[in-house]
C-alpha positions in Angstrom: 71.5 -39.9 85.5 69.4 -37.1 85.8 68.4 -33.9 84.2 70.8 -30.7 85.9 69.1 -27.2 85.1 70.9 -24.2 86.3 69.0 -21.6 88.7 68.1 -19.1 86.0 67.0 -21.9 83.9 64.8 -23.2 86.2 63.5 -19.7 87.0 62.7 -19.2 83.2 60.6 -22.5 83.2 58.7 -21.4 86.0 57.9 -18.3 84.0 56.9 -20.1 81.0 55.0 -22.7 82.9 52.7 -19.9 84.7 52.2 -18.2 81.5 48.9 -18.2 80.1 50.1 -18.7 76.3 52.0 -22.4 76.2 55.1 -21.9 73.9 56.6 -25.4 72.9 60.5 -26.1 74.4 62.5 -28.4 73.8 65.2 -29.6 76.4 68.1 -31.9 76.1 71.2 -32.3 77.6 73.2 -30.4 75.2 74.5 -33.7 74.0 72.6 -34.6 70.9 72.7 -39.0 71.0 74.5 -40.4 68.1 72.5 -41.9 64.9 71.0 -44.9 66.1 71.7 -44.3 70.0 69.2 -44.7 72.5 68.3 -41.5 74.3 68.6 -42.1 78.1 66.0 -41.9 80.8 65.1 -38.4 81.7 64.4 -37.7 85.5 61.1 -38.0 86.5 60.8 -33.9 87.3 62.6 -33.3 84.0 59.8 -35.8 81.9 56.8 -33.6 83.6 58.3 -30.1 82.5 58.9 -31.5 79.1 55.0 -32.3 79.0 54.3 -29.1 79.7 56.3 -27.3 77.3 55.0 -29.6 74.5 51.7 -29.5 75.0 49.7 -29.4 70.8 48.2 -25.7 69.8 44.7 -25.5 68.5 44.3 -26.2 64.2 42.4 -24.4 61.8 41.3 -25.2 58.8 42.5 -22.6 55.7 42.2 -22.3 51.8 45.5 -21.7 50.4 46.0 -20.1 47.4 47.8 -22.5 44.4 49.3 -20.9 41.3 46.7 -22.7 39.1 43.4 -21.1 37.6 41.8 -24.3 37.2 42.3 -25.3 40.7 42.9 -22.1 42.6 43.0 -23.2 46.3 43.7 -26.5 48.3 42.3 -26.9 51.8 44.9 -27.2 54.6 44.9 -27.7 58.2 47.6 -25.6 59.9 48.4 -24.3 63.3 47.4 -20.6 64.6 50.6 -19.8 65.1 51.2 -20.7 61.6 47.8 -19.6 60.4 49.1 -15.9 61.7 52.5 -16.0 61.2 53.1 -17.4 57.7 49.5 -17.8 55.7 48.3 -14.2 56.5 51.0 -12.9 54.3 49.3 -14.4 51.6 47.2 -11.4 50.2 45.2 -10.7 47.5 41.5 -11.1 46.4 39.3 -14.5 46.2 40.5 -16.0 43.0 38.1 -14.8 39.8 38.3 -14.1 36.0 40.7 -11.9 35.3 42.5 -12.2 38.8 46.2 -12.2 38.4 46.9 -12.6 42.0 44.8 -13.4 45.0 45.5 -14.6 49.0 44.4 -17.5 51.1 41.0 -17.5 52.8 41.8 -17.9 57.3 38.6 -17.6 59.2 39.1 -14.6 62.2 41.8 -15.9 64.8 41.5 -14.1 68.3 43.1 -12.5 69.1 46.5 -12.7 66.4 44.0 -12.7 62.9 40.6 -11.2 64.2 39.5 -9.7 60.4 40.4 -13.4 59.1 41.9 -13.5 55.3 38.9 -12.4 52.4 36.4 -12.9 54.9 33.7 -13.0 54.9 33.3 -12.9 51.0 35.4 -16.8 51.7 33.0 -18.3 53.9 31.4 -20.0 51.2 34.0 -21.6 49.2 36.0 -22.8 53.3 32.8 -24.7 53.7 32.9 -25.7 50.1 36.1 -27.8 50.9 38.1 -25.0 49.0 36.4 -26.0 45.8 35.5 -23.2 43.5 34.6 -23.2 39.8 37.8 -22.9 37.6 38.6 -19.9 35.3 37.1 -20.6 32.2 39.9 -17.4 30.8 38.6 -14.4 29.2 34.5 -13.7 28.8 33.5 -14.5 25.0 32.3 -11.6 22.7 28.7 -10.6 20.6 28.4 -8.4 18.3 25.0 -7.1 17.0 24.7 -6.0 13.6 22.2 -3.6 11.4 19.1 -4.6 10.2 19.0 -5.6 6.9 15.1 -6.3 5.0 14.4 -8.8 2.3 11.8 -7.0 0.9 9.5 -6.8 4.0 11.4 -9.7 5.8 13.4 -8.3 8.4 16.7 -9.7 9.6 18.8 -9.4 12.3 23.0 -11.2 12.0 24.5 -11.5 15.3 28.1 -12.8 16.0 29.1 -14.5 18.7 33.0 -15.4 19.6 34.8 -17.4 22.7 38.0 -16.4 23.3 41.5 -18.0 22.4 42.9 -18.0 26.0 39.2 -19.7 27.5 39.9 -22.6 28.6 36.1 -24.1 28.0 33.6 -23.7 25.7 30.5 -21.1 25.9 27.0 -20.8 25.1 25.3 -18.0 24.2 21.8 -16.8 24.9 20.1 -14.2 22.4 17.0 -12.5 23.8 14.3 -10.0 22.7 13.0 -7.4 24.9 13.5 -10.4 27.9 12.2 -13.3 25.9 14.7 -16.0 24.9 14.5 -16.6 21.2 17.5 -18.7 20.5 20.5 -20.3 22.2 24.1 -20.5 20.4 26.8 -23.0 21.5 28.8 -24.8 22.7 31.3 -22.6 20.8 34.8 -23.8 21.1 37.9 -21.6 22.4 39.0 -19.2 19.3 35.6 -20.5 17.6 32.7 -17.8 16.3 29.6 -17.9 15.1 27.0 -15.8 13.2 23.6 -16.4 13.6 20.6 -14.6 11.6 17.2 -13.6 13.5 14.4 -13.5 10.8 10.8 -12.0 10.6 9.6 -15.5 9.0 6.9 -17.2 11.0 8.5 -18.6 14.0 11.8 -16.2 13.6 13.4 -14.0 16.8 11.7 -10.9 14.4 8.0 -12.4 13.4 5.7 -10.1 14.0 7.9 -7.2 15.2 7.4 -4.9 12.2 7.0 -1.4 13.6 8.2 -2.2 16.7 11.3 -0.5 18.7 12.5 -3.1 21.0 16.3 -4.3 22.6 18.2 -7.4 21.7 20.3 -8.8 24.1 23.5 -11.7 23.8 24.3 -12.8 27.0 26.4 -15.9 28.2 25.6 -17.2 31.8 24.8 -14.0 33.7 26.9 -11.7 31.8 25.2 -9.6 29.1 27.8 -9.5 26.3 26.2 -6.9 23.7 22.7 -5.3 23.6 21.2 -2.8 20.7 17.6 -1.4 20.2 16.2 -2.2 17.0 13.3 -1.3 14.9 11.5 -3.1 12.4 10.6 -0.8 9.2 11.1 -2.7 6.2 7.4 -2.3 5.1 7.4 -0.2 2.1 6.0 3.2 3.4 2.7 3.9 1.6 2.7 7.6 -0.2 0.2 10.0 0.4 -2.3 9.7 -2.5 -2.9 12.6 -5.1 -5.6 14.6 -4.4 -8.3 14.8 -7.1 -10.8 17.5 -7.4 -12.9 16.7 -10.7 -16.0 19.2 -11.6 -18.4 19.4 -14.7 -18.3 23.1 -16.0 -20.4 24.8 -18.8 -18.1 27.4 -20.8 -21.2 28.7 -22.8 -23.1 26.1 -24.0 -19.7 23.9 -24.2 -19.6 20.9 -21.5 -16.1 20.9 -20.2 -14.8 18.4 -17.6 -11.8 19.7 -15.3 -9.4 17.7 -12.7 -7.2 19.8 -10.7 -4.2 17.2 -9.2 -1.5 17.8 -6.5 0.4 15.1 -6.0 1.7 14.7 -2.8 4.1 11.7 -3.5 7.7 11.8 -4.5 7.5 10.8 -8.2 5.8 12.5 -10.8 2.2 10.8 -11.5 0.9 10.9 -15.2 -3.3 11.6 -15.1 -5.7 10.7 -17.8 -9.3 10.4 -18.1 -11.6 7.9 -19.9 -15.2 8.0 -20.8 -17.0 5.0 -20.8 -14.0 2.8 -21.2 -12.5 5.2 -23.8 -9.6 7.7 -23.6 -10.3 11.7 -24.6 -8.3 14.5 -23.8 -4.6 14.4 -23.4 -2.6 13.0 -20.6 -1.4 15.3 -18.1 1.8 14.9 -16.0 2.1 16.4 -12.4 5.7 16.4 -10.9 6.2 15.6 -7.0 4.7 17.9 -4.9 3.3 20.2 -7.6 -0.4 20.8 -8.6 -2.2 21.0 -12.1 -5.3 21.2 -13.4 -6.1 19.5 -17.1 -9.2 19.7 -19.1 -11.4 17.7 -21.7 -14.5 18.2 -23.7 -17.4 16.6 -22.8 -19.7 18.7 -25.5 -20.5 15.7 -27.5 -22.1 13.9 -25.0 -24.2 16.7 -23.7 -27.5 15.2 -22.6 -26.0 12.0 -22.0 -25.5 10.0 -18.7 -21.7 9.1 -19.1 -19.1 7.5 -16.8 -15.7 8.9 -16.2 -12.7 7.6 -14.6 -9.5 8.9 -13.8 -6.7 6.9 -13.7 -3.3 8.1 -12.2 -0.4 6.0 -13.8 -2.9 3.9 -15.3 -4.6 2.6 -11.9 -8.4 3.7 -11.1 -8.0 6.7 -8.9 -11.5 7.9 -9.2 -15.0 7.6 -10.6 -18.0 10.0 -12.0 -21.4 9.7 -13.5 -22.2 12.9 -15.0 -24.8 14.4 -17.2 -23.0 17.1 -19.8 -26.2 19.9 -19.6 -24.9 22.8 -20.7 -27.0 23.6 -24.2 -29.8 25.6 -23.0 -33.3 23.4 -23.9 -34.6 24.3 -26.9 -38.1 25.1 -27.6 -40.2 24.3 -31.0 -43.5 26.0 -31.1 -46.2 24.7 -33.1 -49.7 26.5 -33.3 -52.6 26.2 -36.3 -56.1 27.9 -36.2 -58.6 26.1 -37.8 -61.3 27.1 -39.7 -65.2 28.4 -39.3 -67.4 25.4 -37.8 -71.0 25.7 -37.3 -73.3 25.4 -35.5 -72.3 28.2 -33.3 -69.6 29.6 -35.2 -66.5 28.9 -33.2 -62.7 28.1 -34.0 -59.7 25.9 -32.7 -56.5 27.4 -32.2 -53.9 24.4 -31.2 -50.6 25.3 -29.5 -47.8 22.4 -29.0 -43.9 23.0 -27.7 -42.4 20.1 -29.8 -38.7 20.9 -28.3 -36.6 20.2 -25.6 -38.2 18.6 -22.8 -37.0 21.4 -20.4 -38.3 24.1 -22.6 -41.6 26.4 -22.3 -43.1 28.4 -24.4 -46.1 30.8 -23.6 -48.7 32.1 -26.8 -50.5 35.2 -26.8 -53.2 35.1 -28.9 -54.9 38.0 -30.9 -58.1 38.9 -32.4 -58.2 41.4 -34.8 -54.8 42.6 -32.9 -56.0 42.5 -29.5 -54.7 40.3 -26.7 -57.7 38.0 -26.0 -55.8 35.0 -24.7 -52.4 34.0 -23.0 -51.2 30.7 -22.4 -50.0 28.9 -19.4 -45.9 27.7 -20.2 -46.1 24.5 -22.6 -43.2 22.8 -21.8 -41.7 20.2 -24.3 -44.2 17.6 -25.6 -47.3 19.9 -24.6 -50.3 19.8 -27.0 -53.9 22.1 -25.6 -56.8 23.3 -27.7 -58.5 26.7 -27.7 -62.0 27.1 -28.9 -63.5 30.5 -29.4 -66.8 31.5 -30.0 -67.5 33.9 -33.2 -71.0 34.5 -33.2 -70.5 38.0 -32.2 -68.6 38.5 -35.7 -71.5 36.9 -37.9 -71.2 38.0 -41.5 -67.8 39.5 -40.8 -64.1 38.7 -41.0 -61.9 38.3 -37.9 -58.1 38.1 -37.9 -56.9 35.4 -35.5 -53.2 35.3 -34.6 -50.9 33.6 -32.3 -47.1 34.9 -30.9 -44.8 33.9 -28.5 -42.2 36.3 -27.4 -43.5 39.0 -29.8 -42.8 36.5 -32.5 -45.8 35.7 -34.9 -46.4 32.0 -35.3 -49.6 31.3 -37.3 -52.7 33.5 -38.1 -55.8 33.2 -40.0 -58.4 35.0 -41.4 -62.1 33.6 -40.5 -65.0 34.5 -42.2 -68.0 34.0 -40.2 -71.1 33.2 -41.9 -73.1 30.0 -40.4 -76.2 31.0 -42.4 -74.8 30.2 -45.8 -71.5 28.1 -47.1 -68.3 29.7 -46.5 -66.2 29.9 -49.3 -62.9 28.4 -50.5 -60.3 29.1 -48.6 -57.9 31.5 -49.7 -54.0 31.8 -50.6 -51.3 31.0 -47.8 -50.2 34.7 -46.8 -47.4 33.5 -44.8 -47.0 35.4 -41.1 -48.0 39.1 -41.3 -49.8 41.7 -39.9 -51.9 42.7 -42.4 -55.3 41.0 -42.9 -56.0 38.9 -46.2 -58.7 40.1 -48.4 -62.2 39.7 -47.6 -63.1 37.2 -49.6 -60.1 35.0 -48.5 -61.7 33.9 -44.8 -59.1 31.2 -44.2 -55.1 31.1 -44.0 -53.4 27.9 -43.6 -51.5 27.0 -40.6 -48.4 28.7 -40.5 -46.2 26.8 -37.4 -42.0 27.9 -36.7 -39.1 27.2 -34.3 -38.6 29.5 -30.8 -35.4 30.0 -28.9 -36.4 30.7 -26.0 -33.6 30.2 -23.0 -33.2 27.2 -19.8 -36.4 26.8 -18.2 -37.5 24.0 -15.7 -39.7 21.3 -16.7 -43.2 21.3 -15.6 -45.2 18.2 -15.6 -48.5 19.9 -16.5 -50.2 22.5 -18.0 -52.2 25.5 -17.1 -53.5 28.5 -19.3 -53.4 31.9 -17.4 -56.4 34.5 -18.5 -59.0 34.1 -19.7 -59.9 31.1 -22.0 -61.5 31.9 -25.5 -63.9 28.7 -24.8 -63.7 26.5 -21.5 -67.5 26.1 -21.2 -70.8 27.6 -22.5 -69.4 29.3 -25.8 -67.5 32.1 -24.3 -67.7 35.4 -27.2 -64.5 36.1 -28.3 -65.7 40.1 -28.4 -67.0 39.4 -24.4 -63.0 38.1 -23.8 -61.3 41.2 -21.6 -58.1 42.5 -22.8 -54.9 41.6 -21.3 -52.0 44.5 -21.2 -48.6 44.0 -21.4 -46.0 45.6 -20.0 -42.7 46.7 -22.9 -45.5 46.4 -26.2 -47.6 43.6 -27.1 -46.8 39.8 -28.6 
């Protein structure tokens, strides 16, 4: 028997059939067959509209969500219809760490879904088959700590931790201004671990003393904790004490002075040595203060010496000095010697026997005139004078020699080449008044000068005129020399 439809139901096929969306129907009889039963034959007009009515929709393939973080989505294929209707509902972001909730991923459906479902931030994981790395639970931890020096060995503790709730293990990368110096890990769920970056040859820190630089601890591409560091565990050098040593004459006393400031931060204890031994007492300068100490180097005048001064006992500074501070002493030494013939002449010898740096200059006299002054004589200087006396034949002449209006040795000649002279008389001693007539000779008479600092000459010269340099010069011929403030 065949299939009845009623006008209006016919009409509505119609509609449906010329519609341009195809909406599945379903028609029966009203009568639904018993369990078992054996539909019966439709119509043949009734079998063609049923065709048309169930005609199969277009499938699309969708991720859909799960509630499981280690297996967030499983790829289905649904219908668009079903895609639109029921799977678009499901919101939320693409599954991550720390995502509580998130939605399906639907490519664009035209025209019911055209923005799609976390599209297109899904495209890769819906052509990944819906696979996507599982939530490893919370990101692990690092802490970086101070830096600590063992002596001058830097080091640096850092701590890593993975979280109770992760759900694998993590590994940690610790780098140093980009360069990776060590890895940490696997470190289990709940698990930590403290690690120690050293300055030892080969450590994350050789070689970084003085340096500012950033550590990093980063796990995959996450950067857990970074710090800048720097290196100073180098003990800092203090400034050194300034030392300014002199050798000073207070009168004829050698004296040696150091004036100290100490520019470090404990006090600093000064002494001096010469050659090897101590003298003087120590002197201690406090932090940041100055002082000045002295020692006396008067018994080692005229000596070549070495002084060091130590500050805490370590050399600090050296000197080789020469304490000069006695003025150079002269000793002058003159004799006149007696009558010689033929012609009748005399030698008057002058000598400076004193210091090497002294001088002395003689003034000779005959009778109490200046006939003769000397060139300086210097220390170790020895000259001769002869004078010519046959002017004062048969007659006594005074001769006497000064220096600095001091008398130093005179004698009384007698000159008389025709006939022996006679003994020679008493030792008068230094005087101004002739000896008797019949004494011709005194004895040398020599004594010590004083006579000041005076440079050393390497030679001598005699200024004026000389009582004898050649061809028997006349003492009586010999002009006379003035002086300026009296006569010596």
């Amino acid at each position: 028997m065949g299939l009845r439809l009623s006008p209006g139901l016919r009409h509505l096929v119609a509609l449906l059939a010329a519609s341009a969306f195809a909406v599945p129907l379903s028609m029966t009889s009203g009568v639904t067959p018993a369990e078992g039963a054996t539909p019966a034959a439709a119509a043949p007009g009734a079998v063609a509209q049923q065709r048309l009515a169930l005609a199969p929709q277009t499938k699309v393939t969708i991720c859909h969500r799960t509630n499981s973080r280690t297996n967030p989505y499983n790829q289905i294929v649904v219908s668009q219809s079903a895609a639109i209707s029921g799977h678009a509902d499901h919101t939320g972001p693409i599954f991550g760490p720390g995502v509580d909730t998130w939605g399906d991923i639907i490519a664009p459906i035209r025209p019911g879904l055209p923005a799609g479902r976390n599209w297109p931030e899904g495209r890769a994981i819906l052509a990944n088959g819906c696979e996507l790395q599982p939530d490893v639970g919370p990101l692990p931890t690092a802490s970086i700590g101070d830096l600590a020096c063992a002596g001058t060995v830097p080091s640096l503790d850092i701590t890593v931790t993975n979280a109770l709730e992760a759900t694998a293990p993590a590994s940690f990368t610790i780098v140093v201004d980009g360069a990776e110096v060590e890895t940490v890990g696997p470190v289990a769920p709940g698990e930590s671990e403290t690690v120690s970056l050293g300055g030892a040859p080969g450590g994350g820190l050789d070689g970084l003393e003085d340096q500012t630089f950033t550590v990093e601890v980063r796990s995959g591409d996450e950067v857990l904790a970074s710090r800048v560091i720097t290196v100073d565990c180098s003990p800092e050098v203090p400034p050194a004490p300034e030392i300014d040593a002199r050798l000073v004459c207070a009168g004829a006393a050698a004296q040696g002075t150091a004036s100290v400031t100490n520019n470090a931060t404990v006090s600093v204890e000064v002494t001096v040595t010469v050659d090897g031994s101590p003298v003087g007492n120590a002197l201690v300068v406090d932090p940041g203060a100055s002082a000045t100490g002295t020692v006396d180097l008067s018994p080692f005048e005229d000596q070549t010496i070495t002084v060091r001064i130590l500050l805490d006992g370590a050399l600090a500074a050296t000197y080789v000095v020469t304490p000069d501070c006695v003025p150079p002493q002269p000793s002058a030494r003159v004799s006149v010697a007696g009558q010689v013939c033929p012609p009748p002449t005399t030698t008057v010898t002058l000598a400076n026997d004193g210091d090497p740096a002294s001088r002395v200059v003689f003034v000779i006299r005959l009778n109490g005139r200046v006939v003769q002054e000397s060139a300086p004589l210097y220390g170790g200087d020895v000259t001769t004078i002869v004078g010519d006396l046959s002017r004062f034949e048969d007659q006594t002449v005074l001769v006497a020699v000064r220096a600095n209006g001091e008398l130093l040795g005179r004698r009384a000649v007698t000159v008389n080449c025709g006939r022996p002279a006679p003994d020679p008389g008493p030792d008068t001693g230094p005087g101004t008044n002739p000896p008797p007539a019949t004494h011709d000779v005194l004895p040398d008479v020599g004594t010590g000068l004083s006579i000041g600092v005076l440079a050393l000459a390497l030679g001598l010269l005699v200024s004026g005129p000389l009582l004898l340099v050649s061809g028997r010069t006349p003492l009586s011929r010999l002009p006379r020399v003035r002086r300026p403030n009296g006569s010596r």
